[in-house]
C-alpha positions as CSV (number, residue, x, y, z in Angstrom):
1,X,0.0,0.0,0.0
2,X,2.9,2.4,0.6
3,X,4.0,1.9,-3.0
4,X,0.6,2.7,-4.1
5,X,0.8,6.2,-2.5
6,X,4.3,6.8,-3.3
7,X,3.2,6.6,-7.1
8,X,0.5,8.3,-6.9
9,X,2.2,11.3,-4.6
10,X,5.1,11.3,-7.9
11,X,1.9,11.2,-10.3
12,X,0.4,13.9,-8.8
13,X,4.2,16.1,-8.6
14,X,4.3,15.7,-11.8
15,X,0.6,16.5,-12.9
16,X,1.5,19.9,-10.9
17,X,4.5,20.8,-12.7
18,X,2.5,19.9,-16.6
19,X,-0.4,21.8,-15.1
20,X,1.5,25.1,-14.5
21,X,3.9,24.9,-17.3
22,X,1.0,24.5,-19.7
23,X,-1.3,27.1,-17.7
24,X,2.2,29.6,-17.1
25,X,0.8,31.4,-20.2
26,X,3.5,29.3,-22.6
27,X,1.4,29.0,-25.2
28,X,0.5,32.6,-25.3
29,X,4.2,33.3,-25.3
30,X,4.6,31.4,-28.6
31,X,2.0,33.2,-29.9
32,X,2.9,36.7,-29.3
33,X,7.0,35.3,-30.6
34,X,4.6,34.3,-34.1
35,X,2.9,38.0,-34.0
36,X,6.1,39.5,-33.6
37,X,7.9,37.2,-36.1
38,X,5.0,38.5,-38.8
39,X,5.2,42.1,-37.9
40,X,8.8,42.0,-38.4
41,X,8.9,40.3,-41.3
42,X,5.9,42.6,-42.7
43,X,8.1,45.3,-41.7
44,X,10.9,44.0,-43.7
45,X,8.6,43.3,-46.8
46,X,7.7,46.7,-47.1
47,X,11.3,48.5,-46.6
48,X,12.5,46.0,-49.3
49,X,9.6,47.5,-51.8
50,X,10.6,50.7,-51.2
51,X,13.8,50.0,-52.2
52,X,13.0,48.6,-54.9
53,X,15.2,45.2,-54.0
54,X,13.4,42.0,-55.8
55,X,10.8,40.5,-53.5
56,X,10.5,36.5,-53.5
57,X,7.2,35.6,-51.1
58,X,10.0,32.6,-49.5
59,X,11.9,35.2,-47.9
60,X,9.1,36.4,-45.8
61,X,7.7,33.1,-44.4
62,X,10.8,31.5,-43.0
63,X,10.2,30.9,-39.1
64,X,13.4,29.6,-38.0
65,X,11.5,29.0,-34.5
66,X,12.2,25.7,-33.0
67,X,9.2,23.4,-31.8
68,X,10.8,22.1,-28.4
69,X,7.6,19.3,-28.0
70,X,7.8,15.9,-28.2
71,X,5.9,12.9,-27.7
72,X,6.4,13.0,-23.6
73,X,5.9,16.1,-23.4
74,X,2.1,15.4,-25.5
75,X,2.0,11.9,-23.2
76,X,2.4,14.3,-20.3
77,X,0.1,17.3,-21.1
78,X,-2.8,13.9,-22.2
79,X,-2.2,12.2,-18.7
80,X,-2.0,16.0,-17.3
81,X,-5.9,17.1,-18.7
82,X,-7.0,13.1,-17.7
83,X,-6.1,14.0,-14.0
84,X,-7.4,17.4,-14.3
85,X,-11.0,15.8,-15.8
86,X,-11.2,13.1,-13.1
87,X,-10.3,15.5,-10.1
88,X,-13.0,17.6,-11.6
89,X,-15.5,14.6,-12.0
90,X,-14.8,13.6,-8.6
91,X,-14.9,16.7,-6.7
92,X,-18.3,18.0,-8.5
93,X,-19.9,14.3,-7.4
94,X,-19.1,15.0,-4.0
95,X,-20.2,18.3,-3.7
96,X,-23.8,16.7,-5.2
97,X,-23.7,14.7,-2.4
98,X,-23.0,16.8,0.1
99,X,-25.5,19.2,-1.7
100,X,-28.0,16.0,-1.3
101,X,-27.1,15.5,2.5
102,X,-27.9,19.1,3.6
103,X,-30.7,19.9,1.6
């Protein structure tokens, strides 16, 4: 039995840390590195018309960005939202029935 908690105690560590790596704002930090990336490059587009330089569309939509994901970190953000959904599931059927008993 004291395996059983010690797993589930390093589950639920590592649920934590997916949790508030994914819910740090992250992914709106890759986003606003993509709008910045465009509005640079936009920038770019439009000195290079006015000086007249040849424009080639490939220039413009290179995003040398790296993608640092993989398939833990998707195994981990899957097992993250499962936990999330069953702590949820589990804590809004007890409430019913504490809801039930007082009422």
């Amino acid at each position: 039995m004291k395996v059983f908690y010690i797993i589930l105690s390093i589950l639920f560590i590592i649920f934590l840390i997916i949790f508030i790596s994914t819910n740090s704002g992250y992914y709106e930090y890759k986003n606003n590195q993509k709008t910045i990336f465009t509005e640079e490059k936009i920038k770019e587009f439009e000195k290079d018309i006015k000086e007249g330089k040849n424009i080639k569309i490939n220039n413009y939509l290179k995003d040398n960005s790296k993608n640092y994901s993989n398939r833990l970190t998707d195994i981990g953000d899957g097992i993250s939202d499962l936990i999330n959904d069953s702590v949820n599931f589990i804590l809004k059927g007890g409430f019913k029935i504490i809801e039930k008993m007082i009422n």
